[in-house]
N, C-alpha and C positions, 0 to 999 in steps of 0.2 A: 225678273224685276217688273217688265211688264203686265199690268191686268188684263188689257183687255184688245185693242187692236190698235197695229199702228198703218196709217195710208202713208206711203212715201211717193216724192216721184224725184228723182235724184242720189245722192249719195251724203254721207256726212261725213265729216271731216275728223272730229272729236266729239262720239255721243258717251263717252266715259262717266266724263261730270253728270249728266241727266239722268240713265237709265236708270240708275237704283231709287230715284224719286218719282219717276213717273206712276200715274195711279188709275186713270181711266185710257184715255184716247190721246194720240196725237195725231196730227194732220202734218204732214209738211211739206210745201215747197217751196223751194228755192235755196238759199245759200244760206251755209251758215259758216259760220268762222271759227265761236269760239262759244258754246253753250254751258261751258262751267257755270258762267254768272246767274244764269236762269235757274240752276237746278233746285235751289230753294225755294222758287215761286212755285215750283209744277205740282198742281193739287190735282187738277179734274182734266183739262184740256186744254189743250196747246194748239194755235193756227200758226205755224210759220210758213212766211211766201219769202223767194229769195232764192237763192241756187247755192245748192248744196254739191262737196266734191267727190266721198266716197261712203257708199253704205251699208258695206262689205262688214263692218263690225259690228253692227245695231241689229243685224239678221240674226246675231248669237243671243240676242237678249229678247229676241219677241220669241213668247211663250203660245200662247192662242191662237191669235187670224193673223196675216200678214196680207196689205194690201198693195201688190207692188203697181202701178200707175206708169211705167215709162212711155 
């Protein structure tokens, strides 16, 4: 679902909702909760700062680069 690369530094909780709309890049850190409500906004790039809890599921969805940051 992923295009292109994702930088993490933390884990996500629920990237369910997102994955299948993401289209360029995301960035993230810090928390997230609850990202169903975003996934309709996600065109090009995403910065989330915040702390995040597991990221053990979003590793199945990046396709390309994975940038892990811990």
């Amino acid at each position: 679902m992923i295009k292109d690369k994702i930088m993490m530094k933390g884990a996500i909780n629920d990237e369910e909702g997102m994955k299948g709309t993401i289209k360029d890049e995301i960035i993230m850190k810090g928390e997230i909760k609850d990202e169903g409500e975003t996934k309709v906004m996600i065109n090009d790039e995403i910065i989330i700062k915040g702390e995040i809890k597991d990221e053990e599921k979003i590793k199945e969805t990046i396709k390309n680069e994975r940038n892990d940051q811990r």
